[in-house]
C-alpha positions as CSV (number, residue, x, y, z in Angstrom):
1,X,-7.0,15.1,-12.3
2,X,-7.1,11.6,-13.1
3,X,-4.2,9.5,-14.0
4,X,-3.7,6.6,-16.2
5,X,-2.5,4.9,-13.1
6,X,-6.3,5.6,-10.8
7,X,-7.2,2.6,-9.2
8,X,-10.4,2.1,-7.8
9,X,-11.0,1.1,-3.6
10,X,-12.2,-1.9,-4.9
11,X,-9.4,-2.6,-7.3
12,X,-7.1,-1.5,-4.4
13,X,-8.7,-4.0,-1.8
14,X,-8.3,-7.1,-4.5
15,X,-4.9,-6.2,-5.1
16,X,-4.3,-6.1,-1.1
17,X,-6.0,-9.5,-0.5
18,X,-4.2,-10.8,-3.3
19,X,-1.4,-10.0,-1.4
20,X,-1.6,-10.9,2.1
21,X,-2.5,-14.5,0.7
22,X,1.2,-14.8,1.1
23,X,1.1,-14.1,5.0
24,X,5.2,-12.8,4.7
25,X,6.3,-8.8,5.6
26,X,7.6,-7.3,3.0
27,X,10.7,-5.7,5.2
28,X,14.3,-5.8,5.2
29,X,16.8,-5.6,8.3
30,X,13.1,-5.9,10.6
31,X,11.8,-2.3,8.6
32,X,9.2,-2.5,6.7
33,X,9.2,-1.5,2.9
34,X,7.3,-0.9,-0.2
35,X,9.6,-3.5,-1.8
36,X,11.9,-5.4,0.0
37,X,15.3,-7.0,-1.7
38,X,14.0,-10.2,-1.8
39,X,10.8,-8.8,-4.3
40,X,7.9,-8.7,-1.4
41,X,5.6,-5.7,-1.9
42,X,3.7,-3.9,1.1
43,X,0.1,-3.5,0.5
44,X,1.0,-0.1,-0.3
45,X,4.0,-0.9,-2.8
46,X,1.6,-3.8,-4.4
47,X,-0.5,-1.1,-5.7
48,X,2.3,1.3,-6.9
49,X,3.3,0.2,-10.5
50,X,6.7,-0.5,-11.7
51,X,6.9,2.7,-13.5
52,X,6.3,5.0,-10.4
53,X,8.4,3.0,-8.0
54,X,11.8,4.3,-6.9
55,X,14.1,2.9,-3.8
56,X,13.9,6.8,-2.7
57,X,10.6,5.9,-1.5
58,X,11.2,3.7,1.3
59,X,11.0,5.1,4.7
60,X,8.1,7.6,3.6
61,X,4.4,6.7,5.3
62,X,1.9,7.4,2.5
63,X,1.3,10.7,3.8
64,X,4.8,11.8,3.2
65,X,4.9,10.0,-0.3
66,X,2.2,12.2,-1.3
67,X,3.5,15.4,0.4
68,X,7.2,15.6,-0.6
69,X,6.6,16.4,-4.1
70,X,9.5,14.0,-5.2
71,X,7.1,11.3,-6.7
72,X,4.1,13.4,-8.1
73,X,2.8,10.7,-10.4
74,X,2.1,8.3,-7.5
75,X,1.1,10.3,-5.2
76,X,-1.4,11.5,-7.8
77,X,-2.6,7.8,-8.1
78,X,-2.4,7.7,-4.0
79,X,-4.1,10.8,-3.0
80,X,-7.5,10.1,-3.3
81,X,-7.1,6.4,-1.2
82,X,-4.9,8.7,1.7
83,X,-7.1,7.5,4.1
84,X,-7.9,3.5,3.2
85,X,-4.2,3.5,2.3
86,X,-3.2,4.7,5.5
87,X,-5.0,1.9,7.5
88,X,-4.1,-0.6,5.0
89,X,-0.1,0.6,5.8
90,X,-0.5,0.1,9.6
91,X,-2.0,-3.0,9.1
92,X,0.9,-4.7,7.2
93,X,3.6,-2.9,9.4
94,X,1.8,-2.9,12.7
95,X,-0.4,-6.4,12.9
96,X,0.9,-10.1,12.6
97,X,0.4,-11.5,9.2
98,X,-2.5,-14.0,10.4
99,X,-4.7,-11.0,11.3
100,X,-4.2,-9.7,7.8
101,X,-7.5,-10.6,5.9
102,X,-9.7,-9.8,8.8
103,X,-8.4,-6.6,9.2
104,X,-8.6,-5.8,5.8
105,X,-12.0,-7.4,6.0
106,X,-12.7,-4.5,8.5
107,X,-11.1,-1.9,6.1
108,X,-13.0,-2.5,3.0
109,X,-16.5,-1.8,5.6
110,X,-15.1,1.4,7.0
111,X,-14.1,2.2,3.3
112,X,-17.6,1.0,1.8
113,X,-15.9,-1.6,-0.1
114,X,-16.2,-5.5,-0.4
């Protein structure tokens, strides 16, 4: 089932580039969010729309946003990216922000994208 929110891998990966220009984690007290207090999105949370976004979210991984049943709109709109979305989380919480593009150069090839 397709929602009015789908996104497409390359639409994804834009949005994702788009956002690591600004080489900043989007965290607060050193924990990484989907939206931090000071407005920063993830490259998960850049993707989620305003609409589907609740503070209830933050401290899920992906895979627990789209198991818990609490958010079934976005994890309709995440489930078929589980995997791209996944690596795309680790890279943001995990690597320093100048390794960024690169790695998300490296994503878009595992992911058949640009």
């Amino acid at each position: 089932m397709e929602t009015q929110w789908q996104l497409t891998t390359q639409q994804i990966l834009d949005k994702v580039r788009d956002r690591a220009t600004n080489p900043v984690r989007s965290e607060s007290a050193f924990v990484c969010r989907y939206r931090s207090d000071s407005g920063l999105a993830c490259f998960v949370g850049c993707i989620i729309p305003d609409e589907l976004y609740s503070p209830e979210m933050e401290g899920c991984s992906v895979d627990q946003l789209i198991a818990c049943g609490r958010f079934p709109e976005a994890a309709e709109m995440l489930r078929p990216h589980r995997g791209m979305l996944k690596v795309l989380q680790g890279i943001h919480d995990w690597l320093l922000p100048d390794a960024w593009l690169s790695e998300i150069a490296k994503c878009a090839r595992l992911f058949n994208a640009e």
